[in-house]
N, C-alpha and C positions, 0 to 999 in steps of 0.2 A: 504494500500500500504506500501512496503520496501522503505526505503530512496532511495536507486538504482532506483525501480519503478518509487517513487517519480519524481526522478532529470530526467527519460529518457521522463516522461508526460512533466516536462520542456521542454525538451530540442524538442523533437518530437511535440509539438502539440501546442504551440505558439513559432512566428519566433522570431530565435534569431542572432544578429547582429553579434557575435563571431562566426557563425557559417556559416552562411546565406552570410551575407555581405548586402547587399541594400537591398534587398526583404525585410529587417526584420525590417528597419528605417521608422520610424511614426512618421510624422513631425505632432504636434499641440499637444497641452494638453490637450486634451477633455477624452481620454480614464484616463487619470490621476486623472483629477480633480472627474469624477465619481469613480473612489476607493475612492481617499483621503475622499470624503464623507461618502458613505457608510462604513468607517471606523471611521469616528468619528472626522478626520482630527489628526488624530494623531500627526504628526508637529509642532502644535502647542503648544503641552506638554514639550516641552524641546528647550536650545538656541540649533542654526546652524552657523555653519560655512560653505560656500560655497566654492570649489575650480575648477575653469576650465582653459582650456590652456591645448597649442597641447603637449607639454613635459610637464613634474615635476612632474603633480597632483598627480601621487602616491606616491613620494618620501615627498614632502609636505606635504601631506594630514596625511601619517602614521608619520611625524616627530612631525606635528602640535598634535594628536594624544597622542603620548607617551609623550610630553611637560605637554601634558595637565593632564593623567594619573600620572604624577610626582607631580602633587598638590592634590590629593584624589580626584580629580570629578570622578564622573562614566562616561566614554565617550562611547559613539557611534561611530562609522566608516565604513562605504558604499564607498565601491571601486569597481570597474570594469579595467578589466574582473580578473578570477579569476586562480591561474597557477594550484595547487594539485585538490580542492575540490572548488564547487561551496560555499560552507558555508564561504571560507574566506572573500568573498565579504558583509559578515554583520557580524560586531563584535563588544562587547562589550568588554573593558578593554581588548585588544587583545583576546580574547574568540571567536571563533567561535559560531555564532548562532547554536542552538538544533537541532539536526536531526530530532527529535518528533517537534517539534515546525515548522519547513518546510512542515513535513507530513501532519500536521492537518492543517496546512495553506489552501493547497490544496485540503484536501478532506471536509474543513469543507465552502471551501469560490469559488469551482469550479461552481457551479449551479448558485452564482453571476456573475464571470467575464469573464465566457465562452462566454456569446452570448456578449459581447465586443470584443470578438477578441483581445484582447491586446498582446503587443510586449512582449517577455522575460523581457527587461530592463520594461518595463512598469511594470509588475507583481513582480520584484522582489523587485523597487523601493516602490510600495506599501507594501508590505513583510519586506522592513525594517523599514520602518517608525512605522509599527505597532509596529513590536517587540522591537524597542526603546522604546518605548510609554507605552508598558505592563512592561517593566525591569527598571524604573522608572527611563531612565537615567538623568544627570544634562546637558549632552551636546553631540551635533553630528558634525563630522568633514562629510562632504557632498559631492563626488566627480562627479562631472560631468561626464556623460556617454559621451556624443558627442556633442559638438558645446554650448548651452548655452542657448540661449534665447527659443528653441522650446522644452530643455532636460526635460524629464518627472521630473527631481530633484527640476524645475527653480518654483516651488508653494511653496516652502519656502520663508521665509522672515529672512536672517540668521542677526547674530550683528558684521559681516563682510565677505564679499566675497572678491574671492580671485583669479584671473588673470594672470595666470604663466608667458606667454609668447603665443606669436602666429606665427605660422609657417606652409607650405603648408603640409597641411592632411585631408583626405576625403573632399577634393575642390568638389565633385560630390553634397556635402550634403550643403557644406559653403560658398561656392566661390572658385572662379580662381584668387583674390586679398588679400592682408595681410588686406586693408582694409576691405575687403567685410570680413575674417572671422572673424578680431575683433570685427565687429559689429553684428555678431551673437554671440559674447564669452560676449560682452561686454551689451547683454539682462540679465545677472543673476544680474547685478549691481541694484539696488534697492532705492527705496526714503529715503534720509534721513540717510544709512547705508554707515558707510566706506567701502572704495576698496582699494586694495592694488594690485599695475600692478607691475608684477617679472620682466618683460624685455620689452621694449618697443622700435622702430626707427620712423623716422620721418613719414611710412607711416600710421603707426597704433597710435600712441600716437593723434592725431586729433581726432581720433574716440571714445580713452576714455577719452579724455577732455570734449567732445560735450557731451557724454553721461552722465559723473558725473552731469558738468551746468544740465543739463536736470533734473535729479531726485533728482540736490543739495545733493550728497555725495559727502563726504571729498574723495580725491584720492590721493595717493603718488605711488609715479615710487618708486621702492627699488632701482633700477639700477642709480638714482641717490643718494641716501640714505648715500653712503661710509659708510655703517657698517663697512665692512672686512678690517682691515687694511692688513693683511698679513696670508696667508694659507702654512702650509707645509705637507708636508708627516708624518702623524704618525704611531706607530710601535705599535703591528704587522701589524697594517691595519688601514682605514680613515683617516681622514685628518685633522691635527691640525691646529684653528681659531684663532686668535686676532682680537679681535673687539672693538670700540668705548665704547660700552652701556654693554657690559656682560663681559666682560676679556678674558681669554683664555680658551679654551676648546676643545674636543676632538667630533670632528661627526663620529659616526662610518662607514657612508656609504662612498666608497672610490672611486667613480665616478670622475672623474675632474669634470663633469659635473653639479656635487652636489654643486661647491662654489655659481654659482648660483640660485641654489633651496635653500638653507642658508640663502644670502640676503634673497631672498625672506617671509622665514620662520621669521626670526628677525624682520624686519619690520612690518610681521604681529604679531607679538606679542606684539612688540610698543603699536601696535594699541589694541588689547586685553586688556592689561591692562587698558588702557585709556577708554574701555567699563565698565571695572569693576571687570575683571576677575583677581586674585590674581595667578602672577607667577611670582616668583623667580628667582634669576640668578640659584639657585641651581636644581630650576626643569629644566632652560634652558639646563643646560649645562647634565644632567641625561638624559633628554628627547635624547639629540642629541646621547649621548654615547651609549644608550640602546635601541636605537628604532626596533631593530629585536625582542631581546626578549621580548619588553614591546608590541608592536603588532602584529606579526610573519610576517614581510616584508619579501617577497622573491623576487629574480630577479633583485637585482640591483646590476652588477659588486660584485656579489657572488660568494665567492670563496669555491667550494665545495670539494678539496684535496689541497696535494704537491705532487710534485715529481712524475710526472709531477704535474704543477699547474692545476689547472682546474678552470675555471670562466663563469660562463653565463651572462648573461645581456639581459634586455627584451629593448633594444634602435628597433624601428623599421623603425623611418622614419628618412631623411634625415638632417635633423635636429639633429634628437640623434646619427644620425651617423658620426656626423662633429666632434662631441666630441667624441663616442667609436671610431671613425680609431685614433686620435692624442691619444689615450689613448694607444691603441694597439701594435701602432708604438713606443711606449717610452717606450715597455718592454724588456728587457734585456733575452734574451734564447737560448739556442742551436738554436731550431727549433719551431717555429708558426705552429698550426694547428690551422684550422677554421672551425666547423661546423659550414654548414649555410642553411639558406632557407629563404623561402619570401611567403608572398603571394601576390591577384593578385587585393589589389587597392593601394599600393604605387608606390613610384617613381622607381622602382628596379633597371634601367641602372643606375641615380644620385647615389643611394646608392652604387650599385657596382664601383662606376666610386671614388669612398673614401676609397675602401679596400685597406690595403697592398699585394703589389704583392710578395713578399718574402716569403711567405707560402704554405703550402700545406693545401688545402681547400678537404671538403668531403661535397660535396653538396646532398642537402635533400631537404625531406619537410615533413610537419606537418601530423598530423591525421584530417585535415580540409578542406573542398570543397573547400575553394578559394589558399589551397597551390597552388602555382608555380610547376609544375612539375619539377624534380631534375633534369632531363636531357636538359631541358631548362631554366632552374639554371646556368646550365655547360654551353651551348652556351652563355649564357652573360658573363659570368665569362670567358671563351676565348678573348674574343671581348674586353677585359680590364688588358687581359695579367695574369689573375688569371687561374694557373693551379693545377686539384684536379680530384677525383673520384666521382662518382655519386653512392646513396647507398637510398635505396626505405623510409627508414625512419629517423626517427633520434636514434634510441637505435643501430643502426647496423653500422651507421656512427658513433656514438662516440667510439663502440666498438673498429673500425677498428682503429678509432683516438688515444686512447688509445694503441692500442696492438702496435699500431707503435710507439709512443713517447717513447722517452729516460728519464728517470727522469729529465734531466735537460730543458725538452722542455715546451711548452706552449700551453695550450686545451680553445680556449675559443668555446662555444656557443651558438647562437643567429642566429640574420635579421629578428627574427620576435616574439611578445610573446610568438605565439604559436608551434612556435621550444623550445625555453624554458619553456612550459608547461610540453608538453612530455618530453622534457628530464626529468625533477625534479618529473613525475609520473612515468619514463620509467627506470631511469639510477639512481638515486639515492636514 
């Protein structure tokens, strides 16, 4: 098989939850634990870092990542979902896993895992562990597919997990409560291992109190921590820290939303060192500067021209969208344009009910079964005083978005990753 061939037997012939939506979610680890076997347990060849939580994990996982890549370890990194190529989702040292290395995967390991049935995330999560495992890394940064305690990822035993924050997403899979999903996030927590919880309120901190007692891991809230003494705007772009334990330094991701993924990140590196692992202020402060090009992060309040500006962002639920609207709102332009879309298991009225109205919107939708159809995009987006055109995809909606702005106007976007997949496969 062609890598093409390869990635369409993925994508065609076990479900996949990027694509699928529910159909392709397999609750239990049983199909898991028989790979991890039949491969030798590969896992257990190299340390883990664990990261879940409804927002950050990506932002985290690649900062913790390129931190770590600034001390000479060889790093690992598994993230979902993926925006250009399915390869970004397993890398080493920012490297994309081997196109020959996916191929043989499958044609040499399908007469194993075919009569399992396994999910996409199932096969892929076996797919990286191996290839960790054969490239003889020193360590893997580990990101949660969905929810925690049932994730085919949770057979690790990492030398710290890691608990962004929790907030209402895929309730169908986790719960209708902040309780009820902390305690499925808060299954990756493990005996004996530190955790580090990024955000926490009064109804979810209960549940990773009870859970640390339980398996006796040290736990610290970062949100109580005061790392950050003070954040500003830096030039050209991200955002300047002062902090207690590292000094001052430059993150280049430029999210508001990122001072919180910071705490969080600082804290756990606290905690890193106190395992053993040797990092510097100098790799902190590198790690946060360079984390694009140390592991090709894409989609975070990226800004891909000027004049017009142009910016995407993968925020999709409402949650990420409490921070992209005040982000939005605090730009300075002639004219706001928004492409946008959704698809169809978020909050989509909530999320629309946080857009600015002062824009001209081009509603869409993704190259994906569960988009929101663009002309029922538009009825919500009325219903909240947002008025725009409706345009069948997203390459033809940013066109139009484009051919309209004035240099001096503003292009962001998003509502949903996979509006920003296609864009950055379609438009740039």
């Amino acid at each position: 098989m062609t890598y093409e061939e390869t990635l369409q037997y993925l994508y065609n012939s076990v479900p996949m939850f990027q694509k699928e939506g529910a159909v392709a979610y397999k609750e239990g680890l049983d199909n898991t634990i028989m790979l991890d076997e039949h491969f030798g347990y590969p896992h257990k060849k190299y340390k883990t870092i664990h990261i879940a939580g409804t927002n950050g994990k990506g932002s985290c996982s690649h900062t913790i990542a390129s931190i770590l890549q600034a001390t000479g370890l060889k790093v690992g990194l598994y993230t979902s979902p993926h925006l250009k190529d399915f390869r970004e989702r397993i890398k080493i040292n920012g490297q994309c896993i081997d196109k020959k290395y996916v191929i043989d995967f499958i044609e040499n390991e399908r007469s194993f895992f075919e009569p399992l049935s396994p999910s996409f995330f199932e096969l892929t999560t076996a797919l990286a562990f191996k290839y960790f495992a054969e490239n003889n890394i020193d360590i893997a940064v580990i990101e949660v597919g969905l929810g925690g305690r049932l994730d085919c990822t949770n057979i690790i035993t990492p030398i710290l997990s890691i608990i962004t924050n929790i907030s209402f997403d895929h309730t169908q899979f986790l719960g209708n409560t902040l309780a009820k999903i902390a305690e499925e996030k808060a299954g990756i927590i493990k005996n004996d291992i530190p955790v580090v919880i990024g955000e926490s309120n009064p109804e979810t901190s209960p549940v990773f109190y009870a859970k640390s007692k339980e398996k006796a891991a040290p736990i610290t809230f970062a949100n109580n921590d005061d790392e950050i003494i003070k954040t500003e705007s830096a030039q050209p772009n991200g955002i300047k820290y002062t902090t207690k334990s590292f000094g001052t330094f430059k993150g280049e991701l430029g999210g508001i939303y990122q001072t919180k993924n910071t705490a969080t990140i600082l804290c756990a590196i606290k905690r890193l060192r106190e395992a053993g692992i040797d990092i510097s202020d100098n790799n902190v402060w590198r790690g946060f500067n360079n984390v694009v090009e140390m592991t090709g992060l894409l989609g975070r309040w990226q800004k891909i021209r000027e004049y017009p500006t142009v910016i995407c962002d993968t925020g999709h639920n409402v949650a990420g969208w409490k921070y992209l609207s005040r982000q939005l709102k605090s730009q300075h332009c002639k004219q706001m344009r928004i492409v946008f879309g959704m698809v169809d298991d978020k909050d989509v009225s909530t999320v629309m009910s946080l857009l600015p109205q002062n824009c001209i919107y081009y509603f869409t939708k993704a190259n994906n079964k569960r988009a929101i159809d663009e002309n029922d995009i538009m009825r919500l987006g009325e219903k909240n005083h947002l008025k725009g055109i409706c345009h069948p995809n997203v390459q033809s909606a940013y066109e139009q978005a484009l051919h309209d702005a004035d240099k001096e106007d503003f292009i962001f976007v998003g509502g949903s990753s996979y509006i920003v997949a296609d864009f950055l496969n379609d438009c740039v």
